[in-house]
N, C-alpha and C positions, 0 to 999 in steps of 0.2 A: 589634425582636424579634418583634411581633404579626405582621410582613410574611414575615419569615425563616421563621414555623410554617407561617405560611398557604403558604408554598410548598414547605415540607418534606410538607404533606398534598397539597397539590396533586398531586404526583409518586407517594405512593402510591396515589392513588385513579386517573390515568392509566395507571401500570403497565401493567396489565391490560389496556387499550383500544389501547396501541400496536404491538398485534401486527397491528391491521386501516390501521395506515398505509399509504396509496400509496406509492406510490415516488417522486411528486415531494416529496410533504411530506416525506420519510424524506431525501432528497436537502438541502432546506430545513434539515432539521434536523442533520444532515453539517455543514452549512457555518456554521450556528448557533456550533453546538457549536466550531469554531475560532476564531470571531471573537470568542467569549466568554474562549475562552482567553487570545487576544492581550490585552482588555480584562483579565483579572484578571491577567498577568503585569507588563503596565505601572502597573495600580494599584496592585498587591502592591510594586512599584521604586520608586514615586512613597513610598508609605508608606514604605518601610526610607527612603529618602533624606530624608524631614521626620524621621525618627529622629535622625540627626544637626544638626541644626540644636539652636540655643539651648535650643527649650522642647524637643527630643527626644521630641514626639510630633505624628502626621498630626490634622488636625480627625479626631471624630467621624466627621463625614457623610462623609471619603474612606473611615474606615474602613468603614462601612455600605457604599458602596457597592462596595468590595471585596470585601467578604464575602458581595454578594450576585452578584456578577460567576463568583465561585469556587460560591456554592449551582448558581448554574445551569448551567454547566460539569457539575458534579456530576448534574444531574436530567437533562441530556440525555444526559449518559452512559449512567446508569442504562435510560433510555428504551430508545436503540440496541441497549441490551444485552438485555432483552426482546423486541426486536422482530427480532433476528438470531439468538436460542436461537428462535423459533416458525420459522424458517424452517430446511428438510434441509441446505441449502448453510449454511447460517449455523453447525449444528451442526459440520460438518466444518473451518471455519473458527475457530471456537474451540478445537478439538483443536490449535491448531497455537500452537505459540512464535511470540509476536512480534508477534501480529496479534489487535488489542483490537477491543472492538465496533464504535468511532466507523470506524476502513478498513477491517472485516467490513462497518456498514449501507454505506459509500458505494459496496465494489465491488456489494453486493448490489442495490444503488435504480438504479445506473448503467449496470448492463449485462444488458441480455436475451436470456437464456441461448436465447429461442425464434427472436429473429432470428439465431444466431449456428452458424457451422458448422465454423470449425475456430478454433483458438484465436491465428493469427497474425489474425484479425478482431479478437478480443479487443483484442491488443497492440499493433495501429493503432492503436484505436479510445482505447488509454490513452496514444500519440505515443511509443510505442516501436518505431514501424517508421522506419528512417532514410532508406527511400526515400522515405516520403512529407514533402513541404514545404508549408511555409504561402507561396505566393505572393502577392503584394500583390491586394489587390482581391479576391482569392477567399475561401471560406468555410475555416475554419480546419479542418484534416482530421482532428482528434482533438477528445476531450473533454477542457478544458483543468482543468475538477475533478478528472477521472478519471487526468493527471498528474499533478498535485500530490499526488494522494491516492498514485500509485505512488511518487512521492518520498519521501513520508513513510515507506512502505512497507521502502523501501529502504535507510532511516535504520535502523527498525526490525530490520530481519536483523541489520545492522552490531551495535546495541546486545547483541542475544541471542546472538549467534555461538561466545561462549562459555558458554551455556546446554547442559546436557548432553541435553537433552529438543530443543534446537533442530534443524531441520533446513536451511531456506533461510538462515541465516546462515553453515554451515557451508558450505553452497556458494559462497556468496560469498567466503568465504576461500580456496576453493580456487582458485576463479577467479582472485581477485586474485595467487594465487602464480604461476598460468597463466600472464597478461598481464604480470607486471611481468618472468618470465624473456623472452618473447616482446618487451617493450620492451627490456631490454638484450642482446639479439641483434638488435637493430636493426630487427625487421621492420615498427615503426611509424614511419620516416626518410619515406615518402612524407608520411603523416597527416601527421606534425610540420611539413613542408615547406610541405604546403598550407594547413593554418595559418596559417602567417607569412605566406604569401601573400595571406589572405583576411580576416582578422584583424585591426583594431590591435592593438599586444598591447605594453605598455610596454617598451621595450627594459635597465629596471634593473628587474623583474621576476625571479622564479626561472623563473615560465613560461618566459619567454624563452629565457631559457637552456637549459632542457631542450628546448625544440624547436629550440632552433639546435646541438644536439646531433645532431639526428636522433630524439629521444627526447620521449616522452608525457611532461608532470609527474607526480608522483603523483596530483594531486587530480584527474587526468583519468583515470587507471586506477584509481583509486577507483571513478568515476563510472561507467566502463564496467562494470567490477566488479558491481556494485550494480545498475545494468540488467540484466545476466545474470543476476542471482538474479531479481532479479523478472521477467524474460521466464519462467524457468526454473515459477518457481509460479504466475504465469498458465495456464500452459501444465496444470498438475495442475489450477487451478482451471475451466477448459471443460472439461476431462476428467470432475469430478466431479462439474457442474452439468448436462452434457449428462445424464448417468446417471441420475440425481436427477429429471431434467425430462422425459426421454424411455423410461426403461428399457429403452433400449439402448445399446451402444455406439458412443461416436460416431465421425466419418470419422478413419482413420488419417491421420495428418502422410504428405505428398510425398515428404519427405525420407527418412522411415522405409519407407515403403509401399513407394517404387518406386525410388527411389534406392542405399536399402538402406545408406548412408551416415553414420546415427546410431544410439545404443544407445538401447531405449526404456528407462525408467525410471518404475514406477509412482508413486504419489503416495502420500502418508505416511497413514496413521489411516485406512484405508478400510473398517475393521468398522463405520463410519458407516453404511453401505450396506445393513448385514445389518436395520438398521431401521427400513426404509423399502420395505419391498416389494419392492427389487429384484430380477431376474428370477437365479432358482438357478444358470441359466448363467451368468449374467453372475459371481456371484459366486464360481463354481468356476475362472474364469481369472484371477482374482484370489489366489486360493487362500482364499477366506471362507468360513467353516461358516454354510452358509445354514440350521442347522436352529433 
């Protein structure tokens, strides 16, 4: 118990001081913060399961150490979560369903809004671009935290979607009604084809079977699904960080500018803006009362 206070004060008295984190330590503490998870979820499994046993209770010490696996979970949460309310992007990022502090600090530590100039760099850079491959021997062409953290990401829309405040899981849904009409009118028969071709893939499988259909399984248009939501709020997130970091407007998408072949769609909670100095232009095409 004496260790349990002393880390309960620890965290308050840090607080404070975690808004002056780097981004590596802040990155550090990202991944902290999972690994702690994982340790309190299999300690927490370990204990319910010595519940059942004869004497139906875990030793002391797993419980101790449980409970301290769950404290510190808890402090770096808390930490993250100061340290992404002092930051303008971080602000905009908490306006939003779905997206807690721990995948607000990691996209925040992991991507530098000052090297960055349109937001398909972003979505490489998180291994959401399909042109790009990891070939043997070469340097891996994404940041493979910066995946996992869109995964989780993309867990999360799934979860809120029917959240009425939510926005990117509701795209997701739509999406996924998109693709799965577009899989049963067969237009994924090639995908599915090359699959099987390049693939092992159990042939007593339901995969299987849906690609020897000509057809994506579900859990493969889930998957794509769930990409497009998160390609989708990447895409508002370089938007809002450009703005944020440069007070101007950043370069228009290829496809919108010159192509002329997508509908632009601004990004959700942007009275963020109006306090943060942004420039009265910028927030008049937005439609925000800069006064």
């Amino acid at each position: 118990m004496e260790l349990l206070t002393a880390m309960e004060k620890l965290n308050k008295d840090i607080k404070t001081a975690s808004i002056s984190l780097s981004d590596a330590e802040c990155r550090y503490l990202v991944d902290l913060y999972y690994s702690m998870q994982e340790y309190r979820k299999r300690s927490a499994n370990q204990c319910r399961r010595l519940e059942t046993t004869p004497d139906g209770e875990p030793h002391e010490t797993l419980r101790f150490f449980s409970d301290n696996f769950a404290l510190l979970e808890r402090n770096i949460k808390s930490v993250l979560d100061s340290y992404t309310k002092s930051k303008p992007i971080g602000q905009w990022l908490h306006s939003l369903t779905g997206i807690g502090p721990v995948i607000a600090a990691g996209l925040i530590a992991n991507i530098d809004i000052k090297k960055v100039q349109t937001a398909g760099q972003i979505q490489a850079f998180c291994g959401l671009d399909p042109t790009k491959k990891w070939e043997k021997g070469k340097i891996r062409p994404w940041n493979a935290s910066l995946k996992c953290l869109c995964w989780k990401l993309g867990e999360s829309f799934v979860k809120v979607s029917n959240n009425e405040k939510d926005v990117y899981g509701k795209l997701y849904k739509i999406r996924k009604a998109y693709e799965q009409e577009k899989n049963e009118n067969g237009d994924y028969a090639e995908q599915a084809r090359h699959k099987l071709e390049t693939v092992k893939i159990g042939k007593d499988t339901d995969a299987y079977k849906y690609y020897s259909e000509g057809k994506l399984p579900p859990a493969h248009i889930n998957e794509r699904s769930k990409r497009w939501a998160v390609k989708y709020f990447l895409s508002h997130y370089f938007e809002v960080a450009y703005i944020l970091e440069h007070n101007k407007l950043p370069p228009r998408p290829y496809a919108i500018d010159i192509l002329k072949h997508a509908h632009y769609v601004a990004p959700p909670n942007l009275g963020i803006l109006n306090d943060y100095g942004v420039d009265r232009e910028i927030l008049k095409i937005y439609n925000i009362d800069g006064e």
